[in-house]
N, CA, C and O of each residue as an XYZ file, in Angstrom:
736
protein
N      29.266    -43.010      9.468
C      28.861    -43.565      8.203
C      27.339    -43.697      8.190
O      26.824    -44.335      9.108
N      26.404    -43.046      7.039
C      25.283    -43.384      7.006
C      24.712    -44.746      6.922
O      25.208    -45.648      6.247
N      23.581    -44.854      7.684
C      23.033    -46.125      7.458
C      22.241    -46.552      6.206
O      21.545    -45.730      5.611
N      22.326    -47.618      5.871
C      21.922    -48.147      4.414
C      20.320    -47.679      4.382
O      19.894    -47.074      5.366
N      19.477    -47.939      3.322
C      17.950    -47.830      3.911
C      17.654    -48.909      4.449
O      16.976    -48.871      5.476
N      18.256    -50.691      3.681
C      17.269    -51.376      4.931
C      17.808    -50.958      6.521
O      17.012    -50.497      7.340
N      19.042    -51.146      6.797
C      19.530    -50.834      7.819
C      18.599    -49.924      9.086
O      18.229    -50.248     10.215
N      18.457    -48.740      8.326
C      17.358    -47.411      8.634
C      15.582    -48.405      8.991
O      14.906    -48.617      9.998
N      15.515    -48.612      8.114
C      14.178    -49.835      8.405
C      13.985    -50.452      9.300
O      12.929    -50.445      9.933
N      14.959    -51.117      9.543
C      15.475    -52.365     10.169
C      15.518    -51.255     11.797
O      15.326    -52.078     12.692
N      15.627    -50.296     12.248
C      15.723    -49.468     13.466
C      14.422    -49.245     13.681
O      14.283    -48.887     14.850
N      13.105    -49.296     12.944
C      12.289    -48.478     13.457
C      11.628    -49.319     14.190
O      11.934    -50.511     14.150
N      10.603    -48.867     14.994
C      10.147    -49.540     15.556
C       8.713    -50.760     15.220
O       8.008    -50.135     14.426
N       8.233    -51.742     15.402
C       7.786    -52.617     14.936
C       6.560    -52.568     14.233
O       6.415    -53.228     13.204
N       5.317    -51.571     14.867
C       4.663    -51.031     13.847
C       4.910    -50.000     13.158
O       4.004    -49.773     12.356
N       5.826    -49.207     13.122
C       6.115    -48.598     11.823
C       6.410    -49.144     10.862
O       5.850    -49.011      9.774
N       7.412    -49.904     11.129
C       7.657    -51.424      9.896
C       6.401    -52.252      9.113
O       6.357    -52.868      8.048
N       5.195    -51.904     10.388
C       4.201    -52.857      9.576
C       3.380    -51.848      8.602
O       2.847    -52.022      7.506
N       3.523    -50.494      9.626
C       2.697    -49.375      8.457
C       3.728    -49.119      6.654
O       3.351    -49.012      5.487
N       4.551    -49.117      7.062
C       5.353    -48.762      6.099
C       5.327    -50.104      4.996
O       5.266    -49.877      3.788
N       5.369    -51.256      5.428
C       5.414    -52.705      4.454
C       4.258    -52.411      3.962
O       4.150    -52.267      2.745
N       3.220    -52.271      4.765
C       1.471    -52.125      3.984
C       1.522    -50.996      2.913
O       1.047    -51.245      1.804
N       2.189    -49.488      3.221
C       2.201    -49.306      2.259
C       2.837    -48.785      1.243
O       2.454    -47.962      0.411
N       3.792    -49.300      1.364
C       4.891    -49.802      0.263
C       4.827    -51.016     -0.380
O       5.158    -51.020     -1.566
N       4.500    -51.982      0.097
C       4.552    -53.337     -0.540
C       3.193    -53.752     -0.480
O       3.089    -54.841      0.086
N       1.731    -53.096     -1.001
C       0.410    -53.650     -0.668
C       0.423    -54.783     -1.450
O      -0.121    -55.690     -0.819
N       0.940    -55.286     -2.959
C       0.652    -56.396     -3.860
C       2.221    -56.734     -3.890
O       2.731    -56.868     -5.002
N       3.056    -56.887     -2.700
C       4.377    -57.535     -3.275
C       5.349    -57.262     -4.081
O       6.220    -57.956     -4.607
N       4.977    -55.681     -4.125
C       5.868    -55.109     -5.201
C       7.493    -55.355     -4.542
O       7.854    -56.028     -3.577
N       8.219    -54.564     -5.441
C       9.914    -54.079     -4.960
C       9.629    -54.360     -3.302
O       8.535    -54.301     -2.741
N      10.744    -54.634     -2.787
C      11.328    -54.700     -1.589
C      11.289    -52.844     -1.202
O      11.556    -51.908     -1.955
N      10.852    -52.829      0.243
C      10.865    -51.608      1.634
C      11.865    -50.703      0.603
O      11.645    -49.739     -0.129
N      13.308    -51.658      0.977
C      14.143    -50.916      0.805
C      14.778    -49.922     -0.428
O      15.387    -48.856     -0.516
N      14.155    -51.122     -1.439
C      14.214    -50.520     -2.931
C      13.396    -49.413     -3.365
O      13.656    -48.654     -4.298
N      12.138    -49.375     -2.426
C      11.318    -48.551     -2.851
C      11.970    -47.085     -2.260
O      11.997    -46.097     -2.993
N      12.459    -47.046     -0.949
C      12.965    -46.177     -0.022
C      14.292    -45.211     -0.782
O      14.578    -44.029     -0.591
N      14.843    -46.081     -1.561
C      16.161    -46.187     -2.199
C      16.292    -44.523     -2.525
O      15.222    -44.255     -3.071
N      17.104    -43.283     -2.445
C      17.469    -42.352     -3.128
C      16.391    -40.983     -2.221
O      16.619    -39.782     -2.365
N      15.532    -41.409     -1.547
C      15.014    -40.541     -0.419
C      16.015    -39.884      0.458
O      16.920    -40.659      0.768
N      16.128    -38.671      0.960
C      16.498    -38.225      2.171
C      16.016    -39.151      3.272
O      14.981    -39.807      3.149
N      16.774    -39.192      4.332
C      16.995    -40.144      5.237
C      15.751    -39.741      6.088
O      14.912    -40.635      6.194
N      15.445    -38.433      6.782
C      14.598    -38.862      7.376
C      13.001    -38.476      6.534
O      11.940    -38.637      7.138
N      13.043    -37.989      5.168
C      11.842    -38.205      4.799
C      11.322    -39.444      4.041
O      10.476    -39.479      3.148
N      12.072    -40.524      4.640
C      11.907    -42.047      4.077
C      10.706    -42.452      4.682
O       9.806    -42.907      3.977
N      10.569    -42.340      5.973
C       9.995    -42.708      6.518
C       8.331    -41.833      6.848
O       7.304    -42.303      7.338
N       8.638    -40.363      6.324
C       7.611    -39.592      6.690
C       6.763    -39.850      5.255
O       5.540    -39.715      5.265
N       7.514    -40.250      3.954
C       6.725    -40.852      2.898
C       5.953    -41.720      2.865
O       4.907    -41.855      2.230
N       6.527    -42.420      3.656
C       5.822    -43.897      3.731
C       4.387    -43.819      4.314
O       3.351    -44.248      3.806
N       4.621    -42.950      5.906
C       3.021    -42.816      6.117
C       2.738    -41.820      6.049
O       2.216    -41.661      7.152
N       2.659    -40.845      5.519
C       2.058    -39.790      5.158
C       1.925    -38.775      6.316
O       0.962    -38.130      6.730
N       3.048    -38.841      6.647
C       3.661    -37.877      7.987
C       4.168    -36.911      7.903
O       5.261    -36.757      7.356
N       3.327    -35.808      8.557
C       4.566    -34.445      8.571
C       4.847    -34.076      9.827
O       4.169    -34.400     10.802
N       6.316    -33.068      9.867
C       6.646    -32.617     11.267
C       5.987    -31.461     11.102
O       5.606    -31.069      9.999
N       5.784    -30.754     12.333
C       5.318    -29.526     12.388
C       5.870    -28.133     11.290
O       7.058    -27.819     11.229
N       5.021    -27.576     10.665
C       5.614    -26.842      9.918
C       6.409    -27.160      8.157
O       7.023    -26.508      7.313
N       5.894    -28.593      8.353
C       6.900    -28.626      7.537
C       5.537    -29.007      5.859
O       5.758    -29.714      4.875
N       4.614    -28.417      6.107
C       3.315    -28.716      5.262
C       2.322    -29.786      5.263
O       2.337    -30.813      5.941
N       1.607    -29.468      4.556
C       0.624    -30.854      5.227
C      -0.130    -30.974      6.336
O       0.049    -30.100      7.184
N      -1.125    -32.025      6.626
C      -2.040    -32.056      7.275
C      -1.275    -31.261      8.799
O      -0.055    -31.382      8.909
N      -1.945    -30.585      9.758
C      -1.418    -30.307     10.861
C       0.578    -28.743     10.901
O       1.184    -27.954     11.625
N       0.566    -29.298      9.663
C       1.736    -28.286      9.689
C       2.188    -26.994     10.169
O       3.308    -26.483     10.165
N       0.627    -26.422     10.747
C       0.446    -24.938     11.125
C       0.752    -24.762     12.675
O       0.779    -23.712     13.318
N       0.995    -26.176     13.144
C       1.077    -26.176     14.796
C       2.115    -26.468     14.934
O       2.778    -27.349     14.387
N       2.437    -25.516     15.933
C       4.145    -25.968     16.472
C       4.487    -27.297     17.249
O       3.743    -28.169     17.696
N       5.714    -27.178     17.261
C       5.940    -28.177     18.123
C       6.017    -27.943     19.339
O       6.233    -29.028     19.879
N       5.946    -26.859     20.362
C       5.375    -26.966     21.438
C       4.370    -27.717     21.700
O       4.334    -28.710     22.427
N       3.085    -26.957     20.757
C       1.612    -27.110     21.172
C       1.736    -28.985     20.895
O       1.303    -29.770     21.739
N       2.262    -29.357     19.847
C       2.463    -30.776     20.001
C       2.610    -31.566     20.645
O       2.081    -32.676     20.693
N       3.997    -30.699     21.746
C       4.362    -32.172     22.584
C       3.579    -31.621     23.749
O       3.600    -32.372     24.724
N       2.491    -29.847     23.994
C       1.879    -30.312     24.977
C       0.519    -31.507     24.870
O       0.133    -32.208     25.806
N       0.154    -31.498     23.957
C      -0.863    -32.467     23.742
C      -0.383    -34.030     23.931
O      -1.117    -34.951     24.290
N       0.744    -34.103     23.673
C       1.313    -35.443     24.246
C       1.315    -35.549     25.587
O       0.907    -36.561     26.156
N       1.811    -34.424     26.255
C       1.437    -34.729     28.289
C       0.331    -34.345     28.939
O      -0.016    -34.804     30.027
N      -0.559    -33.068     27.986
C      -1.758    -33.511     28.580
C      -2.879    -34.936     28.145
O      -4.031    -35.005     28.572
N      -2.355    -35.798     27.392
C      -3.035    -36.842     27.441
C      -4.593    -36.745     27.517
O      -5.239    -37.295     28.409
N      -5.401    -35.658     26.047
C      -6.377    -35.746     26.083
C      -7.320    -36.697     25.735
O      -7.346    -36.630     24.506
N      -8.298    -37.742     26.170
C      -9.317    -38.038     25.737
C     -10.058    -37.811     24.366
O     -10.589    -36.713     24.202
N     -10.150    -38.863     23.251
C     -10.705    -37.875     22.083
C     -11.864    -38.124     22.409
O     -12.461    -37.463     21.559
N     -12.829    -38.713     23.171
C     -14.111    -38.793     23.463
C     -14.288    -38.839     24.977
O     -14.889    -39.854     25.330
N     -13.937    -38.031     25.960
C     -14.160    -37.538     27.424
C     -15.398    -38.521     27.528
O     -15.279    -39.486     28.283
N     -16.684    -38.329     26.760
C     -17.919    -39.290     27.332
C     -17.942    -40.057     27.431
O     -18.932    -40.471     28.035
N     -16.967    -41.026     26.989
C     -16.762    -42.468     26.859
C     -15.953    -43.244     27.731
O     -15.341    -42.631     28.606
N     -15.835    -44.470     27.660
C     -15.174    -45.041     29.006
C     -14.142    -46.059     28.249
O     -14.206    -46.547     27.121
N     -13.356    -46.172     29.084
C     -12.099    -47.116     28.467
C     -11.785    -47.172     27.174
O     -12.025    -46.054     26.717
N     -11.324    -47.966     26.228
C     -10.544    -47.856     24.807
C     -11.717    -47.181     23.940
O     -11.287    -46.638     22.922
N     -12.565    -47.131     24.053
C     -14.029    -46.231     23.421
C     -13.176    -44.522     23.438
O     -13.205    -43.696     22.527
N     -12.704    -44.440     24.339
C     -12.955    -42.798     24.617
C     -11.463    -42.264     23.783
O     -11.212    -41.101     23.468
N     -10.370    -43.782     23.483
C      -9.172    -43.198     23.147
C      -9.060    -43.938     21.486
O      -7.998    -44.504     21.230
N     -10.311    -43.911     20.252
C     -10.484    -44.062     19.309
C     -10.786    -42.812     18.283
O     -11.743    -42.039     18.326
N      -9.883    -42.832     17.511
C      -9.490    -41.396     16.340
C     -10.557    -41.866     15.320
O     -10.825    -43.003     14.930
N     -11.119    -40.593     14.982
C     -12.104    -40.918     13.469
C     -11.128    -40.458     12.744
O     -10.046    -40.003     13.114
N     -11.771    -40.662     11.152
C     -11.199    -39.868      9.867
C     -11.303    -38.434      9.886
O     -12.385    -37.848      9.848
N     -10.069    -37.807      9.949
C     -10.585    -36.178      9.567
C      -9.422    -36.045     11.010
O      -8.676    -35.066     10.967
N      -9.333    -36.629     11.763
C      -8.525    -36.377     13.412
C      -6.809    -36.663     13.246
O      -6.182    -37.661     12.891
N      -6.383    -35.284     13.683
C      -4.769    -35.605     13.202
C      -4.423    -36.343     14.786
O      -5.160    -36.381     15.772
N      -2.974    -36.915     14.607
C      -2.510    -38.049     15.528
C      -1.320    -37.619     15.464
O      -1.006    -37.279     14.323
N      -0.364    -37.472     16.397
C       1.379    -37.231     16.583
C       1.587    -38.568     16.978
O       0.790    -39.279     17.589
N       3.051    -38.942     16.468
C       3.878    -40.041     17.147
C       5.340    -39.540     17.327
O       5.852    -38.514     16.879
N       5.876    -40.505     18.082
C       7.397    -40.505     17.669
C       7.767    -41.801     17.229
O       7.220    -42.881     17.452
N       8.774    -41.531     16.574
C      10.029    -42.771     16.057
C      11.104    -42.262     16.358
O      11.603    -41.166     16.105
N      11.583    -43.513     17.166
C      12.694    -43.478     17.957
C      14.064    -43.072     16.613
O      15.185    -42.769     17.024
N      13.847    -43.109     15.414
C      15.073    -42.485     14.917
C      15.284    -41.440     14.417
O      16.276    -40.970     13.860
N      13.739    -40.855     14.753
C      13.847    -39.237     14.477
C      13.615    -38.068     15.585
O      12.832    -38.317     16.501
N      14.176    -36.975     15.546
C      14.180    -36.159     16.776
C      12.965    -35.788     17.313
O      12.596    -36.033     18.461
N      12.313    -35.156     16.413
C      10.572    -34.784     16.762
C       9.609    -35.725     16.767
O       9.752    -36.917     16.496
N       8.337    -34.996     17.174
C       7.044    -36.222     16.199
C       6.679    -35.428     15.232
O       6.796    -34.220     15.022
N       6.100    -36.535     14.542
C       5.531    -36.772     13.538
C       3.869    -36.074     13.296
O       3.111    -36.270     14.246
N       3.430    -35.481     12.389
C       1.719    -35.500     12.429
C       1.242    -36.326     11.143
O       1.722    -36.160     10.022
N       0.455    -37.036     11.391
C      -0.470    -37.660     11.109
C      -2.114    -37.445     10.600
O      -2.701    -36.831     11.490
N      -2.694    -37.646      9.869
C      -4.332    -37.962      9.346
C      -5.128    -38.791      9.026
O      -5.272    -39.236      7.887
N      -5.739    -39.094     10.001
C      -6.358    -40.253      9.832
C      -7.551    -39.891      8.509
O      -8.536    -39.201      8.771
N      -7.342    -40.383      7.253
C      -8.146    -39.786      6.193
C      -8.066    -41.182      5.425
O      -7.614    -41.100      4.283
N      -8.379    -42.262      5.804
C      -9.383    -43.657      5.482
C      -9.572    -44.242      6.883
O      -8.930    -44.274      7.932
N     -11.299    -44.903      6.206
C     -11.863    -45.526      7.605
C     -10.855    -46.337      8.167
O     -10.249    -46.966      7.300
N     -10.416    -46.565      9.469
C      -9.150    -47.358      9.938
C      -9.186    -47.151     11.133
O      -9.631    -46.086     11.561
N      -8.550    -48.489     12.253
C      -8.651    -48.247     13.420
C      -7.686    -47.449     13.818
O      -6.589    -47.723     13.332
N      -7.733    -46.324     14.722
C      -6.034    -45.621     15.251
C      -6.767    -45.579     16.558
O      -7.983    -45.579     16.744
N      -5.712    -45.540     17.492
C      -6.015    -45.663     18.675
C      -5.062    -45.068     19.814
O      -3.968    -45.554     20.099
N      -5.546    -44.119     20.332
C      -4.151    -42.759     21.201
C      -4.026    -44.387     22.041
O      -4.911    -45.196     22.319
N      -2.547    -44.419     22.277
C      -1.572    -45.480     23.190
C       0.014    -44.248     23.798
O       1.193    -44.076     23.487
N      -0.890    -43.745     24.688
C       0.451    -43.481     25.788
C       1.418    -42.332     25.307
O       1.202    -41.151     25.035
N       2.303    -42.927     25.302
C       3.663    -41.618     25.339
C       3.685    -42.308     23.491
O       4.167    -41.399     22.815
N       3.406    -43.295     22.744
C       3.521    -44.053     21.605
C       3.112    -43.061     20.237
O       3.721    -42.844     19.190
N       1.798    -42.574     20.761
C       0.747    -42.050     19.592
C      -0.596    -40.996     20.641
O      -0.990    -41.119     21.801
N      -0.872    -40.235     19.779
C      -1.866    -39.068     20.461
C      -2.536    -38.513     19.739
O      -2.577    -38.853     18.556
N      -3.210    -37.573     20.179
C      -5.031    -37.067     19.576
C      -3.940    -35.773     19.806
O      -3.192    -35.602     20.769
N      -4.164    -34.619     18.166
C      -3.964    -33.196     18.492
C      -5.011    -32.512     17.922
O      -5.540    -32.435     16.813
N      -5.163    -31.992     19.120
C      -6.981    -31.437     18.606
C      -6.656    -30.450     17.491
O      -5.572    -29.971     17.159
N      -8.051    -30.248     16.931
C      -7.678    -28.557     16.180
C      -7.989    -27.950     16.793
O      -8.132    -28.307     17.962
N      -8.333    -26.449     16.329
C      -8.762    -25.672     17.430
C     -10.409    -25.465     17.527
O     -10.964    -24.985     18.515
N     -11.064    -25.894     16.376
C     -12.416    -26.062     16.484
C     -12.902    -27.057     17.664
O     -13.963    -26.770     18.216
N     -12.203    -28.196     18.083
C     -12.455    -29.059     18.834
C     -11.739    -28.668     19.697
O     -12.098    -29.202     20.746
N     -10.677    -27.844     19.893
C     -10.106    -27.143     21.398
C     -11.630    -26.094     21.954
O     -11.942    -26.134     23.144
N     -12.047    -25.652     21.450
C     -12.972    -24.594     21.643
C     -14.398    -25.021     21.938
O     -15.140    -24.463     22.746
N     -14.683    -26.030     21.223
C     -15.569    -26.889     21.648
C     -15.508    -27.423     23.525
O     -16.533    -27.491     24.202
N     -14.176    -27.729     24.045
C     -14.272    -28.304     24.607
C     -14.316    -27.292     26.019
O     -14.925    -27.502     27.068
N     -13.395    -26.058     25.622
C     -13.302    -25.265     26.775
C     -14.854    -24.697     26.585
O     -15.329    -24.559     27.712
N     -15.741    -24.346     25.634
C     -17.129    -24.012     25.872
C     -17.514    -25.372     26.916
O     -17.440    -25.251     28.139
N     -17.808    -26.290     26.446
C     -18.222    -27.173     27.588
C     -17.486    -27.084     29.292
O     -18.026    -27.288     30.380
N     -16.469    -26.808     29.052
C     -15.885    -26.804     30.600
C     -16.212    -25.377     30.850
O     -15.944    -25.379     32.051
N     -16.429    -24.686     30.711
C     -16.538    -23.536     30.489
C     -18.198    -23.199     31.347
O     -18.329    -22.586     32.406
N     -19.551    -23.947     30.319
C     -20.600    -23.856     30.827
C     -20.721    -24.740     32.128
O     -21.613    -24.520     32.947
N     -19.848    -25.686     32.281
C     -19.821    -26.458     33.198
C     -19.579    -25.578     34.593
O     -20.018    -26.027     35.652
N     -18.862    -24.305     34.555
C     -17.959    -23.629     35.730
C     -19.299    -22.260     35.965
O     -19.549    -21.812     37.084
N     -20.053    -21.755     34.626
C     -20.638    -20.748     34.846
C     -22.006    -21.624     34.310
O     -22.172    -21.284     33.139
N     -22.642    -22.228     34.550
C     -24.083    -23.094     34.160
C     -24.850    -21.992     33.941
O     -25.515    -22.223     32.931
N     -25.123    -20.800     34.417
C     -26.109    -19.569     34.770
C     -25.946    -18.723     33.155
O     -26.878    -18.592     32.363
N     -24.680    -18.272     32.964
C     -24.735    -17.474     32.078
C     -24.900    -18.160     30.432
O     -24.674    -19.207     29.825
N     -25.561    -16.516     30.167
C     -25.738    -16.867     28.392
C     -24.670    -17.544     27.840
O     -23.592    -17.594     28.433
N     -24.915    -18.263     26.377
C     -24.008    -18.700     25.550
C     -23.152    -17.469     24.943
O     -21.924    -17.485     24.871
N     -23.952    -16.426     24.529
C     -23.278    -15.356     24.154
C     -22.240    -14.792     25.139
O     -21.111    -14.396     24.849
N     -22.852    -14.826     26.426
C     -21.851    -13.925     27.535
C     -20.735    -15.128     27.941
O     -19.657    -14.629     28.264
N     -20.752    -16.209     27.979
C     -19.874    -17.112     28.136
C     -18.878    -17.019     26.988
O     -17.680    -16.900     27.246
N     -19.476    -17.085     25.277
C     -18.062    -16.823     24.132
C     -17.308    -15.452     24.180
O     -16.313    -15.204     23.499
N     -17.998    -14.442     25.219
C     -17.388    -13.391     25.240
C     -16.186    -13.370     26.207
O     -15.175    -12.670     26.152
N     -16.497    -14.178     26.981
C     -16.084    -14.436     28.473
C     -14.249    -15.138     27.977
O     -13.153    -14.856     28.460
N     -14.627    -16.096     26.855
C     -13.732    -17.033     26.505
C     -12.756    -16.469     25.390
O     -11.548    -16.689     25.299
N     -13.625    -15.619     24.486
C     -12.679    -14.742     23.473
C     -11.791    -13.616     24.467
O     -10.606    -13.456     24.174
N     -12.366    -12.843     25.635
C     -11.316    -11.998     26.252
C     -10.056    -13.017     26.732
O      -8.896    -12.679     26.495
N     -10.302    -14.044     27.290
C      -9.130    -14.835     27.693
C      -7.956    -15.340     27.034
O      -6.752    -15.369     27.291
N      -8.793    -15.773     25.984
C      -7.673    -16.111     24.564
C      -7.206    -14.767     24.069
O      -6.019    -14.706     23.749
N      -7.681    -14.061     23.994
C      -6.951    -12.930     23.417
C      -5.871    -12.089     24.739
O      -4.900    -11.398     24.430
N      -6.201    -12.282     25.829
C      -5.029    -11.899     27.213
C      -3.948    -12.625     26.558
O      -2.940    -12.119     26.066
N      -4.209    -13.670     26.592
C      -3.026    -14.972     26.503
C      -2.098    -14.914     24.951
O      -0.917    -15.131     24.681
N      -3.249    -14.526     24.171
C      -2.368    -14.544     22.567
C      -1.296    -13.344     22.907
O      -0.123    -13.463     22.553
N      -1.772    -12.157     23.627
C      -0.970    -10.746     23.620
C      -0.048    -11.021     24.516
O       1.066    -10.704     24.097
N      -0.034    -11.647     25.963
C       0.722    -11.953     27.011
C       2.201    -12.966     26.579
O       3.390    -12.989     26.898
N       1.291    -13.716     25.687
C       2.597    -15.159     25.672
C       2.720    -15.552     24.538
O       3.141    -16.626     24.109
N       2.216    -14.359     23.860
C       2.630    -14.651     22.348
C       2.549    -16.195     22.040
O       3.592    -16.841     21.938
N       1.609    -16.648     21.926
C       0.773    -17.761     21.620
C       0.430    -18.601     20.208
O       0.362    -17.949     19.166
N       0.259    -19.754     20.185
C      -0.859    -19.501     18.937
C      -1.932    -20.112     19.302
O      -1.920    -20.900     20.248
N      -3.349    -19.755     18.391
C      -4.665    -19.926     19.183
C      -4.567    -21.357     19.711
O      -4.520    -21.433     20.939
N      -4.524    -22.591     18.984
C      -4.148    -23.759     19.818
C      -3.659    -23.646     21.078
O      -4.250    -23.928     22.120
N      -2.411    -23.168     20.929
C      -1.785    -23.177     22.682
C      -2.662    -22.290     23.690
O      -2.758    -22.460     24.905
N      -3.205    -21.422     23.000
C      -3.956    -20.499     23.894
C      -5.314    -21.417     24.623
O      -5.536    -21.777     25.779
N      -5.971    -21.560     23.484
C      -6.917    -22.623     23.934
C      -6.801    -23.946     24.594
O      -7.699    -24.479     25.246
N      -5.301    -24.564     24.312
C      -5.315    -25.888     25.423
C      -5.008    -25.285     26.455
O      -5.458    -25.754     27.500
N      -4.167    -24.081     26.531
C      -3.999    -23.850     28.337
C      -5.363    -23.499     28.810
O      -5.579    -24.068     29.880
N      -6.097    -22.966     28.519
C      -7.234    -22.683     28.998
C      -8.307    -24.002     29.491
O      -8.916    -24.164     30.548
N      -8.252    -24.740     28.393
C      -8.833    -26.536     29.000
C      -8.016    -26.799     29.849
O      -8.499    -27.324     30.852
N      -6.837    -26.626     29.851
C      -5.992    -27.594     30.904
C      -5.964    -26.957     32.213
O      -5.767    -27.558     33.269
N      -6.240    -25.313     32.049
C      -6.635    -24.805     33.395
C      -7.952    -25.025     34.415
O      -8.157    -24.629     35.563
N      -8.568    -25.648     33.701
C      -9.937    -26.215     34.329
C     -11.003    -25.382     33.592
O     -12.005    -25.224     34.289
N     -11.081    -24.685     32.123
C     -12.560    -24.476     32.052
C     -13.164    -25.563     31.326
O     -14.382    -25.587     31.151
């Protein structure tokens, strides 16, 4: 038997409840549940915060869910230079995956008003794009070859991604986090 919507509410976990009351109910309007009322079950909840699963449109939609949940175990840093809760703070413009425990996948996310978000664990995470994947393997990158040109280094980095797109049938994201995560 399906569950009612508060019921469905009433499962998620405790800040989702608070994201979802904020914004659904900002001036006290209708009740969670009333507002929820006549939604598909699990896009009740992806309405509420402005969540999509992979693919399914919207901010982040173009990345699979592989490349997703690898960014959940490699546990990147959105600011490497920084030290403690500094280094694991999302700006505006930075997509974020979660899960909720009553849905199968995660979720993507955009942080697109000033607001604190903050990567917490296996909870919530930083998924880079690939402008900022590329960014980062150039830095690890000059870090491994300090000597060579910038030019001979993006050449260095476009043959690799392109081995990997043809080898493992890829997409540039995945191509580019294995390559950070391999040490450049």
């Amino acid at each position: 038997m399906p569950l009612s919507e508060q019921e469905e509410f009433e499962r998620l976990e405790p800040w989702s409840r608070a994201i979802v009351r904020q914004r659904l109910s900002p001036n006290g309007g209708a009740s969670v549940a009333t507002r929820l009322a006549g939604q598909p079950a699990k896009a009740r909840l992806a309405a509420a915060v402005n969540a999509r699963q992979p693919g399914a449109g919207g901010p982040g939609s173009h990345l699979s869910r592989g490349y997703v949940e690898r960014c959940q175990l490699a546990r990147l840093r959105r600011w490497p230079d920084r030290v403690g809760r500094e280094s694991l703070v999302l700006r505006r413009g930075d997509l974020y995956a979660w899960r909720e425990a009553s849905l199968p996948e995660a979720l993507i996310s955009l942080v697109a008003e000033p607001r604190l978000v903050v990567v917490d664990g296996d909870r919530l995470w930083w998924v880079p794009r690939l402008d900022e994947l590329l960014e980062r393997v150039e830095l690890a990158a000059r870090e491994r070859w300090p000597e060579e040109l910038t030019q001979v280094l993006r050449e260095r980095i476009a043959r690799c991604l392109a081995e990997q797109l043809r080898e493992r049938q890829q997409s540039w994201e995945e191509a580019a986090l294995d390559l950070l995560l391999a040490g450049w």
